[in-house]
N, C-alpha and C positions, 0 to 999 in steps of 0.2 A: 536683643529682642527675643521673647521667648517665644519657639514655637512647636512648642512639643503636642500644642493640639490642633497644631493646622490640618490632621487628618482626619482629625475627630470628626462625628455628625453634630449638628448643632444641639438632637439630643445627649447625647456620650460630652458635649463641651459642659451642659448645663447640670448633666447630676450629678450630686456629690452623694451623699449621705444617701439618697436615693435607691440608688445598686442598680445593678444590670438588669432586676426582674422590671422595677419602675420602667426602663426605658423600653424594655420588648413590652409591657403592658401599655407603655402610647403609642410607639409605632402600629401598633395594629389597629389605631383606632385612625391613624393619619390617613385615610381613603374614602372618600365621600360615600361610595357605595358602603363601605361599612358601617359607617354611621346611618346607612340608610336603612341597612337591614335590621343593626339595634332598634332604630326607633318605629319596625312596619313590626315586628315580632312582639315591641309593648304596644300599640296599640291595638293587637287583637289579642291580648292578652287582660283574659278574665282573673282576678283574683278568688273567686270563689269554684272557679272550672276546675273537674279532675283532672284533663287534660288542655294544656294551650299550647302542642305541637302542630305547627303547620305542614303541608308537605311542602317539595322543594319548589316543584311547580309554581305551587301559590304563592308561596315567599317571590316568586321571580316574578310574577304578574302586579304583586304589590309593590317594588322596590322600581318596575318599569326599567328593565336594562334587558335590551335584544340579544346582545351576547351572553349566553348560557352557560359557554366555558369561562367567559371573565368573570361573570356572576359568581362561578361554582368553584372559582381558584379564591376572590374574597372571601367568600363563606367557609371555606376549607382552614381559612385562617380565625377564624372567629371561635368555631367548634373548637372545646377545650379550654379556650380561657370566658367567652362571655355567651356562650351559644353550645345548648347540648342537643344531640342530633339523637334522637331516640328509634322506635320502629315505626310510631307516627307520625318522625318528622322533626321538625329545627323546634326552638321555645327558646327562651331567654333562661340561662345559669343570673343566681341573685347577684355574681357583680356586675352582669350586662343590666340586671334593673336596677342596682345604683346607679349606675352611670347614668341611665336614662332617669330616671328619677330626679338624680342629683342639678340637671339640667333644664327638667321640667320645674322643678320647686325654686329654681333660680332664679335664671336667667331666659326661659322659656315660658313665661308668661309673659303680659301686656306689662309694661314699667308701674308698678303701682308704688303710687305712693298716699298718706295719709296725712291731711292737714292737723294741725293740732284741735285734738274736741276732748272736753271736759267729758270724763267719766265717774260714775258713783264712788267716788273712792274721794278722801280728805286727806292729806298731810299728817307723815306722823308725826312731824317734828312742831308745826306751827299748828297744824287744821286747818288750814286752806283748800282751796279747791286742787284740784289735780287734772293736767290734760294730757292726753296720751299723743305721740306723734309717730310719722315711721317715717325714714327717710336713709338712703342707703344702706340696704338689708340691716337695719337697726332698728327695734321699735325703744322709744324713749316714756316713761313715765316722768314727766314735770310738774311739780309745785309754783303755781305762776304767784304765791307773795314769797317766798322764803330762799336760800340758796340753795335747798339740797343736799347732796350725797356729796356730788363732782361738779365739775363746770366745767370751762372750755381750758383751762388752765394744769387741771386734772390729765395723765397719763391718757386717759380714753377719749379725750379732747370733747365732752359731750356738752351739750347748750346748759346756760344757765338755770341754776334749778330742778337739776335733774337729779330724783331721787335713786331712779333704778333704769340701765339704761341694758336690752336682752341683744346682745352681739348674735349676728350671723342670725335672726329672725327669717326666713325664706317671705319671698310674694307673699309665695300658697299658701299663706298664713293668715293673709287680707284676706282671700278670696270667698268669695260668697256670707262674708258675716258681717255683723255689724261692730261698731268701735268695741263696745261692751265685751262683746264675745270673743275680739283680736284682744282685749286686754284678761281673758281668764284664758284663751289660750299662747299667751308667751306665759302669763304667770306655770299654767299646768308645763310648758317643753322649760324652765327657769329652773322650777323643783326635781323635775326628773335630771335634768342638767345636773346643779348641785347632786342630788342622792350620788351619781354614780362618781362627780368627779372625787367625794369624800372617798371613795370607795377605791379606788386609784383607776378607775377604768372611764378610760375616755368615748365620750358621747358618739362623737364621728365615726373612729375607727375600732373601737374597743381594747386599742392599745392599751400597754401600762403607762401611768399620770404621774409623774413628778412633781413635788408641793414643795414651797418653800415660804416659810414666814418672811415680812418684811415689817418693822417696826419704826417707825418716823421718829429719829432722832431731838426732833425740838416740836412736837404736837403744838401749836401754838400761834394764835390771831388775834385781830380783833373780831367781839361781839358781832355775829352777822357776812363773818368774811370767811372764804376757805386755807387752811394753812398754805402759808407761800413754800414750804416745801416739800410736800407731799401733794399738792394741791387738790385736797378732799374735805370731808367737817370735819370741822372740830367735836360737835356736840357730843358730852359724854363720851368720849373717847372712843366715838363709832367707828371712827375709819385710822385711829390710830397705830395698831395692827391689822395688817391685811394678811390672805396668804395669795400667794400666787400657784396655780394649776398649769401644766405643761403636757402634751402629751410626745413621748418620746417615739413615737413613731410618724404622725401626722401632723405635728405641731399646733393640734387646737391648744388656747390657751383662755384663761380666765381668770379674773381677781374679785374675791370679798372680802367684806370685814372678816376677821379671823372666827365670829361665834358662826359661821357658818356649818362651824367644821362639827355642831352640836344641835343642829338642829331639828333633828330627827333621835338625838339619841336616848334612848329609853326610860333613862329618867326624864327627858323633859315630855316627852309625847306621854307617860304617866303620869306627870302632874298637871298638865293641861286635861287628860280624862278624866280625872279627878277631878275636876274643876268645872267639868261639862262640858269643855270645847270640842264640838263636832269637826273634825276638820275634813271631811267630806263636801264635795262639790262638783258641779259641772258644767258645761258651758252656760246653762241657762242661770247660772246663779252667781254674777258681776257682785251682786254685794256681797254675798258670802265669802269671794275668791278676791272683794279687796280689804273684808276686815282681816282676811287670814293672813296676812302681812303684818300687821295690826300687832297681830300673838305672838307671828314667829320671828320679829325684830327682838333684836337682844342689846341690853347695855353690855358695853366690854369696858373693862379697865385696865390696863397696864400696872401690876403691882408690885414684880419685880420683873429685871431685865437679868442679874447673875444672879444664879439662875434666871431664866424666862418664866413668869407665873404671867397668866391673862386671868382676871374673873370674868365672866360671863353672868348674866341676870338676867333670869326670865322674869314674867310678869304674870298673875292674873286674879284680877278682883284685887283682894288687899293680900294675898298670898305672894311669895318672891321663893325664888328657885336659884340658888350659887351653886356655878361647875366652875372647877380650874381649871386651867390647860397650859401644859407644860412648850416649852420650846416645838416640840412636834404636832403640837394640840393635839393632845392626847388629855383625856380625862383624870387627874391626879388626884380631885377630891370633890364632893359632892355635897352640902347642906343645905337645907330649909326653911325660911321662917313661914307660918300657916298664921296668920290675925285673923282669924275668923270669928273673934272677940276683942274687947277692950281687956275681959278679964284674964288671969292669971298671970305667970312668974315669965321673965324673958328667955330663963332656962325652959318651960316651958314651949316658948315658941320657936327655939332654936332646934332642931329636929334632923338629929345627921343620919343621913339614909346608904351612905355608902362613901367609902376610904378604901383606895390602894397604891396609898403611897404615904412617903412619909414626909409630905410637902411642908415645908413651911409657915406654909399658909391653914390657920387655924381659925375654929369660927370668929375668933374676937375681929379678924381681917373684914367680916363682911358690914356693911355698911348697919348703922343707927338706924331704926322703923321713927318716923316721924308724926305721931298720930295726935297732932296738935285739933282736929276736929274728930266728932261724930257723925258719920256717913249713916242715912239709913243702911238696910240692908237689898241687895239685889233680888234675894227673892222677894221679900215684902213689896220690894216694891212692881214687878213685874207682875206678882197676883192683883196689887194695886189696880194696876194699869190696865188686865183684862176684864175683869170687874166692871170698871169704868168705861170702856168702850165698848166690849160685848157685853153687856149685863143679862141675855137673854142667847149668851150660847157665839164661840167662833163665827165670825163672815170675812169673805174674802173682799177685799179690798178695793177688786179690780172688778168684780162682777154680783156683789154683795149675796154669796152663795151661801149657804150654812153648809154644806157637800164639801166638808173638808176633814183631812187627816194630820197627824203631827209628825212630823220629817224632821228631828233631830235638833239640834241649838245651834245659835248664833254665837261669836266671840264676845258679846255682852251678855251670853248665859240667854238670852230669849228664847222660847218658842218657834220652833219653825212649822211651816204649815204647808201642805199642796192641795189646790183648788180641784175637786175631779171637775169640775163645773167648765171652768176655762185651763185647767190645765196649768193656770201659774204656780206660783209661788211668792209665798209673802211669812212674814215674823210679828209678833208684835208690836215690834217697833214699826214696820213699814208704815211712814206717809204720817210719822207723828216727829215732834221736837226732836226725838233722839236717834233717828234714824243715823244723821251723816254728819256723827262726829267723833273725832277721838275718845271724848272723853265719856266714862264708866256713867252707868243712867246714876248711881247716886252721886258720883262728883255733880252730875249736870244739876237734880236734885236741891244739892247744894247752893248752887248757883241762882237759883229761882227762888230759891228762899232767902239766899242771905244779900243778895245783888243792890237792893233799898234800902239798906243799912249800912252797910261794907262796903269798902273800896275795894276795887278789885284787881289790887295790885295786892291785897292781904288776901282775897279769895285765892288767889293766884300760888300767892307762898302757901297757907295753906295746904293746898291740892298735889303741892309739889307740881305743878305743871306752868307750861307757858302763858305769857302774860296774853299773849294775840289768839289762842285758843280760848281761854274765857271770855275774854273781850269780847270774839264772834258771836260766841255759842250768848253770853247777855244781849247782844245785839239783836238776833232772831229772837228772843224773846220779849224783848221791847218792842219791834217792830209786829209780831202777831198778839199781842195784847192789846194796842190800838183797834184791831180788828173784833168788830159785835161780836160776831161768832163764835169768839176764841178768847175774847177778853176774861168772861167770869171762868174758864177753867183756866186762865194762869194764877189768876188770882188765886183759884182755889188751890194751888200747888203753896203759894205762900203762908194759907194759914193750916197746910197739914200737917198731921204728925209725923212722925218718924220714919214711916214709907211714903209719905207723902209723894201723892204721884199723878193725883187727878189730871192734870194739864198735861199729860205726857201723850191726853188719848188724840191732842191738836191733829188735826187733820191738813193734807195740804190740800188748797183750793187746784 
């Protein structure tokens, strides 16, 4: 029997990789009195005070300990790693306010949890509705008709249907907001996450991040099922490369589809600006922070393995954006196609904006444009739309003010607007047909035009999109056509021309 560490302390048995500093850094916290004096030093600690030195006195009146010298041999110990003793006195050093922080945003709240409630936000994959949940410091984004990202089957073991599930979400994250606002801020701590882990610096500690691709050797199910060996989707080779994130100091760890590792990168954040996608937001803007998902989801393809090649596809309007990425997902080559017409040469539309390397992979790799219909156009038809429902000038929505400004675009190119009246905000679309759905106002367009004549299993091929997102989006339009009010503008969307858009101004009751 071995026992070369029966002398050990149960800390010095427990670290390995740790060192010596981890261990003198918990023993000094092992004293209840010193946990008492970290947490009486944050609480009277102002964040915007020039100074939040106490004297020693005060510290000792707050922590409530009659012995002065035991107090003052604790606090002797504290000074220097989490406590700095100035002229005016003790204050908290910033890793005594992580620590106290890191406790507070934990496990020092009331147990909150969050039932599952339906937030503004649709399915990318189906269109379905979407309910957000939190439940053991995890907030969960779920698709309650379609399978999702991952399931319970899936490495991260997460409920059915779950498209994006935000690890390690603190309480203090619930606190004081409503579902809406708990779902723009995991999405705002998801992004900054991402940004830094691409960057190799880890979120927790700022240590250096370790990445490694992992590519699923048989991507492969049935229709509607998660692969049984990777256990993620299938759809478009979303989750067929992942990378994995590590931090080599604190071992935070994290997994995405591989096009994460391009989501911010300068060719695509300029072709989305080009495009007019505002990606600006903030707590008070749930719909804007759940189309932005919308944008920044990417097709990926596996197109060689020896070498490693990934394509990556962006999206927006009838424009597409190809990056390759090499084994390290590294950028290897970059092309375009722009349809911003039916007209001209396909050499025309292919538009390579930047090469450095000498991949393989050449424009004839990127996929066929399938432009089997005529879409009106998005502005046409947004001018349409304001026309139609303001004909006498902007009103807000919520408080029917004309006391409004324009604040940027929507990921369907809309108008945005801010009420000075009430103070909201609303777009175009708000509280009309197009508001809460995947698909582009002239796919929808499409659909209302050609819905009485066409099966929509050919609208469907068509659009290149899913059969259960058409399906829906005709089904709200069936249903509020029955309706007095609303009936002669669907109709009038059927016999319009080419922006045809009348019905788009439907209102909801």
């Amino acid at each position: 029997m071995d026992n070369s560490n029966a002398s050990a302390s149960p800390l010095e048995s427990a670290a390995g990789t740790a060192g010596i500093h981890a261990i003198e850094a918990f023993k000094l916290l092992s004293d209840e009195v010193r946990l008492a004096i970290l947490l009486a030093l944050w609480e009277i600690c102002d964040p915007h005070a020039e100074n939040n030195a106490i004297s020693f006195s005060q510290l000792l009146d707050r922590v409530g300990v009659r012995d002065s010298g035991n107090f003052s041999y604790h606090l002797n110990k504290l000074v220097g790693h989490y406590v700095e003793e100035t002229d005016d006195g003790y204050r908290l050093r910033n890793s005594g306010l992580k620590i106290v922080r890191a406790v507070i945003a934990g496990s020092g709240l009331e147990t909150r949890r969050l039932p599952s409630t339906e937030i503004p936000r649709s399915c990318y994959h189906c269109g379905g509705p979407v309910e957000l949940s939190y439940e053991d410091e995890r907030l969960y984004q779920i698709c309650t008709q379609c399978e999702g990202n991952l399931g319970p089957e899936s490495s991260e073991q997460t409920p059915e249907g779950t498209l994006i599930v935000y690890d390690d979400f603190n309480p203090a994250g619930l606190s004081h907001r409503t579902p809406e606002e708990v779902f723009v801020a995991g999405t705002i701590e998801y992004l900054q996450t991402v940004k830094l882990l691409i960057r190799g610096v880890c979120p927790e500690c700022s240590g250096p991040v370790r990445k490694s691709l992992q590519i699923c050797e048989s991507h492969d199910a049935p229709v509607g099922e998660l692969c049984p060996n990777c256990g993620t989707s299938i759809r478009g080779g979303w989750n067929e490369a992942r990378v994995r994130y590590a931090c080599s100091v604190c071992k935070h760890s994290a997994s995405y589809p591989a096009w994460v590792a391009v989501f911010d990168h300068p060719a695509v954040v300029a072709f989305y600006y080009e495009h007019g996608f505002d990606m600006t937001y903030g707590l008070d803007d749930p719909e804007v922070c759940g189309r932005l998902f919308d944008r920044l989801k990417k097709e990926q393809t596996v197109i060689s393995r020896d070498p490693v090649r990934i394509r990556v596809t962006a999206k927006c309007d009838r424009a597409e954006l190809y990056l390759t990425l090499d084994g390290r997902l590294t950028v290897v080559d970059v092309c375009r196609d722009d349809c911003e017409s039916d007209q001209g040469s396909a050499g025309d539309a292919n538009k390579r904006i930047a090469s450095n390397s000498s991949s393989e992979v050449t424009s004839t790799d990127r996929p066929e444009s399938e432009d089997s219909v005529s879409l009106p156009d998005t502005e046409d038809c947004l001018q349409a739309l304001r026309r139609s429902r303001w004909p006498n000038g902007t009103r807000c929505p919520n408080c029917n003010s004309t006391d409004t400004i324009k604040k940027g675009t929507t990921n369907k190119d809309a108008q945005r607007y801010k009420c000075h009246a009430c103070d909201r905000k609303f777009n175009d679309l708000t509280g009309t047909l197009f508001a809460d759905h995947q698909l582009s106002i002239p796919e929808m367009v499409h659909i209302i035009r050609e819905r009485n004549t066409t099966e929509l299993t050919q609208i469907a091929r068509q659009l290149d999109r899913s059969y259960k997102a058409v399906l829906e989006f005709a089904h709200e339009v069936r249903d509020r056509s029955t309706e007095s009010s609303e009936s002669s503008v669907v109709a009038a969307v059927t016999r319009s021309n080419s922006a045809g858009l009348s019905a788009s101004v439907t209102q909801r009751e």
